[in-house]
DSSP file (Angstrom, degrees, kcal/mol; ACC not computed):
  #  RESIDUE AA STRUCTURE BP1 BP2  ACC     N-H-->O    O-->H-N    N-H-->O    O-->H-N    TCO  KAPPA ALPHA  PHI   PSI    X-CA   Y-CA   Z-CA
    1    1 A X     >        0   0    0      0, 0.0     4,-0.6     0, 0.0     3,-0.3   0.000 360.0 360.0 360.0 -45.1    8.3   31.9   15.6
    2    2 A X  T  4  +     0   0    0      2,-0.2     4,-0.4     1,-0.2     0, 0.0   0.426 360.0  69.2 -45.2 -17.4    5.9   33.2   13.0
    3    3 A X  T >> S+     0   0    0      2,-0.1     4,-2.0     1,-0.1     3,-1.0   0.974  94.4  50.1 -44.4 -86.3    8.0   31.4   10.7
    4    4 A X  H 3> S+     0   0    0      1,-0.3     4,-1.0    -3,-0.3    -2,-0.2   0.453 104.8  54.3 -29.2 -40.1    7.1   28.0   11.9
    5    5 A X  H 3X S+     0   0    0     -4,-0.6     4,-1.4     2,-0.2    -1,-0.3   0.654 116.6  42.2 -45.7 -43.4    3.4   28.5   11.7
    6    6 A X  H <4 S+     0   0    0     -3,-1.0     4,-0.3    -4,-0.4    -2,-0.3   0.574 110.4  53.0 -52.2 -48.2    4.0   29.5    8.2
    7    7 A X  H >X S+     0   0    0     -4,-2.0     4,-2.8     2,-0.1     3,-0.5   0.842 109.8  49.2 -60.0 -67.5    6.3   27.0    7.5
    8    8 A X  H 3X S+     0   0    0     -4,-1.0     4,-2.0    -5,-0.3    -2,-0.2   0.800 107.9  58.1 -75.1 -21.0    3.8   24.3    8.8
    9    9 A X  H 3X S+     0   0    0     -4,-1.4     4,-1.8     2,-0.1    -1,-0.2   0.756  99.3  54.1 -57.0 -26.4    1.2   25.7    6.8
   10   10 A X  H <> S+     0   0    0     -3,-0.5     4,-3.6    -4,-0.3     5,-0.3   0.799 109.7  49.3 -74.8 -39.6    3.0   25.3    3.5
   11   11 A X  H  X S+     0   0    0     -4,-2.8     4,-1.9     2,-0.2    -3,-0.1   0.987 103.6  53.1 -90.7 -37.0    3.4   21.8    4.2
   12   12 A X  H  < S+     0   0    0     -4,-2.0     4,-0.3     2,-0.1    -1,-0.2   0.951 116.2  48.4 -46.4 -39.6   -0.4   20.6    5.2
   13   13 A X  H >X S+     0   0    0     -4,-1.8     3,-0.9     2,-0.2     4,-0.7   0.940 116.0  42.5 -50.5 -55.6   -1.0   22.4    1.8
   14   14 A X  H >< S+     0   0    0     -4,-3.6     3,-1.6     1,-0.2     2,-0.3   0.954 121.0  39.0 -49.6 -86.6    2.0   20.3    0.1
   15   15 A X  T 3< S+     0   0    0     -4,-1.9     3,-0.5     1,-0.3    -1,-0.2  -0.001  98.6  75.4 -71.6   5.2    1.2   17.0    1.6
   16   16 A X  T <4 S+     0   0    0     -3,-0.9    -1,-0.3    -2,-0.3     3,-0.2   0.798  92.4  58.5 -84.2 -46.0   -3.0   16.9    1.4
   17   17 A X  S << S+     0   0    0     -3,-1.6    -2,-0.1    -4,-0.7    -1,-0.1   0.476 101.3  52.5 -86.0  30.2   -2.9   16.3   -2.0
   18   18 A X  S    S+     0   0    0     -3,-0.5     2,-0.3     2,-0.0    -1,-0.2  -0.818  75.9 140.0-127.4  78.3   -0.8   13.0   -1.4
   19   19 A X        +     0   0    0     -3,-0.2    -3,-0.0     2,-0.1     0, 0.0  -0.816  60.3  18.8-113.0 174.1   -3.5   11.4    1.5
   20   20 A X  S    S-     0   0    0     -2,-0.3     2,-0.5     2,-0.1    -2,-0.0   0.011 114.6  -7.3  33.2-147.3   -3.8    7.7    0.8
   21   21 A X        -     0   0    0      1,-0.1     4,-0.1     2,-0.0    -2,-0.1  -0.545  44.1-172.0 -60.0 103.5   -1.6    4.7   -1.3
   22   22 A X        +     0   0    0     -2,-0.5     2,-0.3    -4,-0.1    -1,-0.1  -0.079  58.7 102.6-101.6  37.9    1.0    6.6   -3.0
   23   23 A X  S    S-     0   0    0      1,-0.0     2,-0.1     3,-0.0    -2,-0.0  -0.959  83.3-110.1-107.3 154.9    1.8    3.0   -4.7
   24   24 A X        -     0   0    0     -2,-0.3     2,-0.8     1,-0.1    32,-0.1  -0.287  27.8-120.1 -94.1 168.5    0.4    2.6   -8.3
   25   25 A X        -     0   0    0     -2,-0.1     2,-0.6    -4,-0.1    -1,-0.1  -0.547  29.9-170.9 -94.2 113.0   -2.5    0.1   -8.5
   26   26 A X    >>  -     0   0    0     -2,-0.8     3,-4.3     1,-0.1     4,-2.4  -0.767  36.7-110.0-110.7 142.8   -1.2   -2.6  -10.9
   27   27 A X  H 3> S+     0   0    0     -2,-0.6     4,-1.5     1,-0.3     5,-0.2   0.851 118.6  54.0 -30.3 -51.1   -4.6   -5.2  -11.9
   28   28 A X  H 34 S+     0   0    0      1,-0.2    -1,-0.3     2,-0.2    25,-0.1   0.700 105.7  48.1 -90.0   1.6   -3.0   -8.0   -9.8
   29   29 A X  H X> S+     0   0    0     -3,-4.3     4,-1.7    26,-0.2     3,-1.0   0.876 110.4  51.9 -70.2 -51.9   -2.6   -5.9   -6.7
   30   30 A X  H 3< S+     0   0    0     -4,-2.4    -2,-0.2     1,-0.3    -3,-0.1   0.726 112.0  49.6 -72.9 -19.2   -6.2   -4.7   -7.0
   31   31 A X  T 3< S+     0   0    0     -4,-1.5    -1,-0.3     2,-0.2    -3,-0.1   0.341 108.0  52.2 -95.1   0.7   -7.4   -8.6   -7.3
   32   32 A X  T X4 S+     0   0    0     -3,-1.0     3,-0.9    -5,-0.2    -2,-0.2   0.725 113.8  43.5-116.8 -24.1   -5.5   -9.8   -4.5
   33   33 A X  T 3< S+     0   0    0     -4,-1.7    -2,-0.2     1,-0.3    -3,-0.1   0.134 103.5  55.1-121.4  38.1   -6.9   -7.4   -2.4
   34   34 A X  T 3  S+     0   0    0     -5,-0.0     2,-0.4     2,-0.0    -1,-0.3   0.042  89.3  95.4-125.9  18.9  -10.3   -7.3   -3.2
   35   35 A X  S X  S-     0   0    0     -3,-0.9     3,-2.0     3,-0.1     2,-1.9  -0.891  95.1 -96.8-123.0 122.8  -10.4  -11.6   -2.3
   36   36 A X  T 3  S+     0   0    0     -2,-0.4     3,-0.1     1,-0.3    -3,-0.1  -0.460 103.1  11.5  -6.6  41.0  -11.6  -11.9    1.5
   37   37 A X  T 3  S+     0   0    0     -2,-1.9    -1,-0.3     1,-0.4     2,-0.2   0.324  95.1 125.8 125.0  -2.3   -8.6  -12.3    3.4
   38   38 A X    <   +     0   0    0     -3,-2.0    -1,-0.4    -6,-0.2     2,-0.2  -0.542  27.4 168.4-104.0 171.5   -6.3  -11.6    1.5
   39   39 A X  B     -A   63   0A   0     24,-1.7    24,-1.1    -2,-0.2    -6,-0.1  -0.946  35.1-100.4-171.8 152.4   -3.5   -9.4    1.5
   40   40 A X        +     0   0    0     -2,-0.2     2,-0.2    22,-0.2    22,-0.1   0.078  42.5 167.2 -75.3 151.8    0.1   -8.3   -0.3
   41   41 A X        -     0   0    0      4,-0.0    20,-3.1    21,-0.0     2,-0.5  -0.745  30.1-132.4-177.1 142.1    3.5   -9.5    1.5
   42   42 A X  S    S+     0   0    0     18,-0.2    18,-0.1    -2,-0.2     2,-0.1  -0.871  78.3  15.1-112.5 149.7    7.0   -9.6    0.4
   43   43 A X  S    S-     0   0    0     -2,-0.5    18,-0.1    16,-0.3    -2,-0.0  -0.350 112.8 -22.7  84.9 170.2    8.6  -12.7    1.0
   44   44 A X  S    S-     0   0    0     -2,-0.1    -2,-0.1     1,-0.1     3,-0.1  -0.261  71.8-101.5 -69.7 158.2    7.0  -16.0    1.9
   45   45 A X        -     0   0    0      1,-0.1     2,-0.2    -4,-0.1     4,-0.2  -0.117  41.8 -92.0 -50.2 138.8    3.6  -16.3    3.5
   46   46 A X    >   -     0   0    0      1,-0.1     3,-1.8     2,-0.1    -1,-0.1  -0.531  47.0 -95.2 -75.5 149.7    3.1  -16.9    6.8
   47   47 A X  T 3  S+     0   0    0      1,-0.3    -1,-0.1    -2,-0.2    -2,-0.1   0.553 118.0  42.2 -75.0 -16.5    2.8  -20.5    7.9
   48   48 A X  T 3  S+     0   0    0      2,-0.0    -1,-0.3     0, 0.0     2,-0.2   0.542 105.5  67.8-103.6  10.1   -1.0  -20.6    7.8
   49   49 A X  S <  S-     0   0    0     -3,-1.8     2,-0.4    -4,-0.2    16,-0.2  -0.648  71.6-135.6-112.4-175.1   -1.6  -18.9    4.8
   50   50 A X  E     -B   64   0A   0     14,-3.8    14,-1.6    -2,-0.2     2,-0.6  -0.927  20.0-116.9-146.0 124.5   -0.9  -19.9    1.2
   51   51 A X  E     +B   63   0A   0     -2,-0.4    12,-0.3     1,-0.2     3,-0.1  -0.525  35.0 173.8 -66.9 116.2    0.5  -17.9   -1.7
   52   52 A X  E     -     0   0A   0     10,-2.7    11,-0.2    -2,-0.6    -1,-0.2   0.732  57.0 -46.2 -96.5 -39.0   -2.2  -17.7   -4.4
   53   53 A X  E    S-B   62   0A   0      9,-0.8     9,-0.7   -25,-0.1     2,-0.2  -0.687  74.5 -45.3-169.9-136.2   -0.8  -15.5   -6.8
   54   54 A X        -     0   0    0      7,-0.3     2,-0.3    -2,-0.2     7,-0.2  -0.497  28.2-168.0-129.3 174.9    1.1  -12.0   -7.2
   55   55 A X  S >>>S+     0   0    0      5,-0.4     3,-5.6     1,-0.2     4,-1.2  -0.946  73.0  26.1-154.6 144.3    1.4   -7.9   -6.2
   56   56 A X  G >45S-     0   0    0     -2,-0.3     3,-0.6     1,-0.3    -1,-0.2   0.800 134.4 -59.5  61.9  35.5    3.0   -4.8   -7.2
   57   57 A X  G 345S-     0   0    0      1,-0.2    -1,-0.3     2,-0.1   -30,-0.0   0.664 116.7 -29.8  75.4  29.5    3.1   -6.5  -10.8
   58   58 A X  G <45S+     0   0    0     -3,-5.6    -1,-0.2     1,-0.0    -2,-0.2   0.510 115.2  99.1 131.2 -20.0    5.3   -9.6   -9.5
   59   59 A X  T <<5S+     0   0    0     -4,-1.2   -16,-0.3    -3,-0.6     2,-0.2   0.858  82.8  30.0 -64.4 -44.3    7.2   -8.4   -6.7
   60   60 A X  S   <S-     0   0    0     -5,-0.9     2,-0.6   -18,-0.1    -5,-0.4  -0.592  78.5-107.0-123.2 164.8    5.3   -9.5   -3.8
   61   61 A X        -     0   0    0    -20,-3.1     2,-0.6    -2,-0.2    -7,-0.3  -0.897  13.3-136.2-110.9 123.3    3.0  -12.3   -2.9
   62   62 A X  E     - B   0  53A   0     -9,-0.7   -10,-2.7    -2,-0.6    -9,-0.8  -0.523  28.2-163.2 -96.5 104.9   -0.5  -12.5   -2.4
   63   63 A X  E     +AB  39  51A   0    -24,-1.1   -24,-1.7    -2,-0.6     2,-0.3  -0.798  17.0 155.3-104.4 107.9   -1.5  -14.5    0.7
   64   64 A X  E       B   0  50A   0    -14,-1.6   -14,-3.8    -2,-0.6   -26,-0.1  -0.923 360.0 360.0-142.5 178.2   -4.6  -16.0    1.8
   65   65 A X              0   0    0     -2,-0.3    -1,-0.1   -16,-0.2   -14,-0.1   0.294 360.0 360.0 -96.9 360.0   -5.9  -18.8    3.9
């Protein structure tokens, strides 16, 4: 049982220094989501919104109203 306590210490240690976006921040990611409303989606937009530009270096689309 002292294991397990031990165990679950090791891995709050591990896994604190990965706290936020573990995706890398490519320039058109950081522009789409610094725009008011907008926000990253893969695949098409949803019907009231409008794909403005690009994510994730191309991957994704950037959707806003």
């Amino acid at each position: 049982m002292k294991i397990l306590y031990l165990l679950f210490a090791v891995f709050l240690l591990l896994f604190q220094a990965t706290s936020g976006s573990a995706d890398p921040l490519f320039a058109d990611t950081t522009a789409c989501r610094s725009a008011q409303g907008s926000f990253c989606r893969a695949g098409a937009c949803p019907p009231t919104f409008a794909a403005t530009g690009t994510c994730h270096g191309g991957l994704m689309n950037c959707c806003s109203k």
